[in-house]
C-alpha positions in Angstrom: -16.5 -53.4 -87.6 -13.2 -51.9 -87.2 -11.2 -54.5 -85.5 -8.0 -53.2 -82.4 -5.0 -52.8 -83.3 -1.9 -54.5 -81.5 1.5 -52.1 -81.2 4.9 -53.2 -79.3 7.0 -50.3 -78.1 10.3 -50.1 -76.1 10.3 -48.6 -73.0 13.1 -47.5 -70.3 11.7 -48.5 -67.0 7.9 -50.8 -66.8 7.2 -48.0 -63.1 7.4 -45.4 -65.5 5.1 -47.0 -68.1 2.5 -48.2 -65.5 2.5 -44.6 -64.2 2.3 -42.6 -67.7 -0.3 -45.3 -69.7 -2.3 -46.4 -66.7 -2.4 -43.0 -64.4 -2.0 -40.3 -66.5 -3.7 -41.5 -69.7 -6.0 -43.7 -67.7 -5.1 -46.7 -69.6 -6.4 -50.4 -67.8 -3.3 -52.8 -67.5 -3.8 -56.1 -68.6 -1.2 -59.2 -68.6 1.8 -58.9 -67.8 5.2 -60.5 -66.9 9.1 -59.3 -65.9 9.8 -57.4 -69.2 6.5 -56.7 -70.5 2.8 -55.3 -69.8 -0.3 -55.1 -71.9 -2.3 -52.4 -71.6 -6.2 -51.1 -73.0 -4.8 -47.9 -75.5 -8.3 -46.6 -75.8 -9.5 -50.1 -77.0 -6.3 -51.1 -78.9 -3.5 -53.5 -77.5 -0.4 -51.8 -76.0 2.5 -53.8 -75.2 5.4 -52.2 -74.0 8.2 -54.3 -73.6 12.2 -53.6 -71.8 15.1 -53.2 -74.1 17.1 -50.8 -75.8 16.2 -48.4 -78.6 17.5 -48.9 -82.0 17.6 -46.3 -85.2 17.2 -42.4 -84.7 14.7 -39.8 -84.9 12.9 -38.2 -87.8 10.6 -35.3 -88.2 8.4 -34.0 -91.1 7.0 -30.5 -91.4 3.2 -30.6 -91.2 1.6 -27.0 -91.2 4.2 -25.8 -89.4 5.1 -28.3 -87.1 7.6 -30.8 -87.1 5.7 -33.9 -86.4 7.9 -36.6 -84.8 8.7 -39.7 -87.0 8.0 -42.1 -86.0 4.5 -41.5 -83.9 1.3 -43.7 -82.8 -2.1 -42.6 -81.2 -5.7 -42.9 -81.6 -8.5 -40.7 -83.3 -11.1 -39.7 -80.2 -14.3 -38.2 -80.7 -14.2 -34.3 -80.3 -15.5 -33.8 -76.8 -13.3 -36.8 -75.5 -10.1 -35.7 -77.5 -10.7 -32.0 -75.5 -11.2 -33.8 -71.8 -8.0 -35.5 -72.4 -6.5 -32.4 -73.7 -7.6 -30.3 -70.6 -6.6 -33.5 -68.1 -2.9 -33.3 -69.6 -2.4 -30.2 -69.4 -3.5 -30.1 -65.8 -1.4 -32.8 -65.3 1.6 -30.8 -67.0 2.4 -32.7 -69.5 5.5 -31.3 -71.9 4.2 -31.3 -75.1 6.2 -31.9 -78.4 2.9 -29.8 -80.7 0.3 -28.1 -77.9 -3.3 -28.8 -78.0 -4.2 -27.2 -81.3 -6.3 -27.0 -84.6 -4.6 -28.2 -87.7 -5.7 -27.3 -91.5 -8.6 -25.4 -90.0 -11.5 -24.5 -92.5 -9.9 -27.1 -94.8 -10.8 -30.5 -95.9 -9.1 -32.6 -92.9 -9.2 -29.8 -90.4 -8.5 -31.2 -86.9 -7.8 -31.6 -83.4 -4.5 -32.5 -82.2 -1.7 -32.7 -79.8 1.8 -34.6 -79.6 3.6 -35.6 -76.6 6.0 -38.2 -74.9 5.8 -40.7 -72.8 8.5 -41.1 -70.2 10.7 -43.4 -72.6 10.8 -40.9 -75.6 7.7 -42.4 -77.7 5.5 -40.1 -79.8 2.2 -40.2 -79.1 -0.3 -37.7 -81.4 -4.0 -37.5 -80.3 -6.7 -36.3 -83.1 -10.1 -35.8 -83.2 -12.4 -34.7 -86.2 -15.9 -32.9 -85.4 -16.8 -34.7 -88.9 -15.1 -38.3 -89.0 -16.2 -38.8 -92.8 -13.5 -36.5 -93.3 -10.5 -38.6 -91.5 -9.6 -40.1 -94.8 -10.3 -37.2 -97.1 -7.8 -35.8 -99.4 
């Protein structure tokens, strides 16, 4: 059994956080105190926490993308990945890499999508109709 994972992140502003994680992604908020809230990323342990930024940003070309270094998400099953896909872009969401399929026909070949949420973290969003192939090279 694959077990959650736990991720810290900075954010700007804990409004803007409750808003983008629990409205628009739809994520349930857990604990939470003055500079901090936990919330349910699709099963995993989000905790995102005041303070100030630190480092820059990187990119790396990935078929013909620049896919923002560095980036967190979560691998959905195919027909979730698409309701999500269609809800954010009802919703208007800016994205960094549209809705798309990557390394099509290829070993690998999948959904996915990059965007931001209101304090500059990269968020990616995958899905693989076959998920023996999410580790193949």
């Amino acid at each position: 059994m694959v077990r959650p994972f736990h991720l810290a992140i900075h954010v700007r502003s804990l409004d803007e956080a409750r808003a983008f994680y629990g409205r628009t992604l739809g994520c349930v908020e857990g604990r939470a105190a003055e500079r901090w809230v936990d919330f349910s990323f699709f099963g995993h342990q989000l905790s995102v926490h005041l303070g100030e930024p630190v480092g820059r940003q990187f990119a790396n070309p990935v078929d013909g993308d620049d896919v923002p270094i560095p980036h967190f998400g979560v691998v959905l099953s195919w027909l979730d990945w698409h309701r999500l896909a269609e809800r954010l872009e009802g919703q208007g969401v800016d994205f960094i890499i549209p809705p798309k399929i990557r390394f099509e026909g290829q070993v690998g070949e999948q959904a996915t999508m990059f965007f931001l949420d209101p304090s500059g973290n990269a968020l990616e969003f995958k899905s693989f109709q076959d998920d023996t192939q999410i580790f193949s090279t």
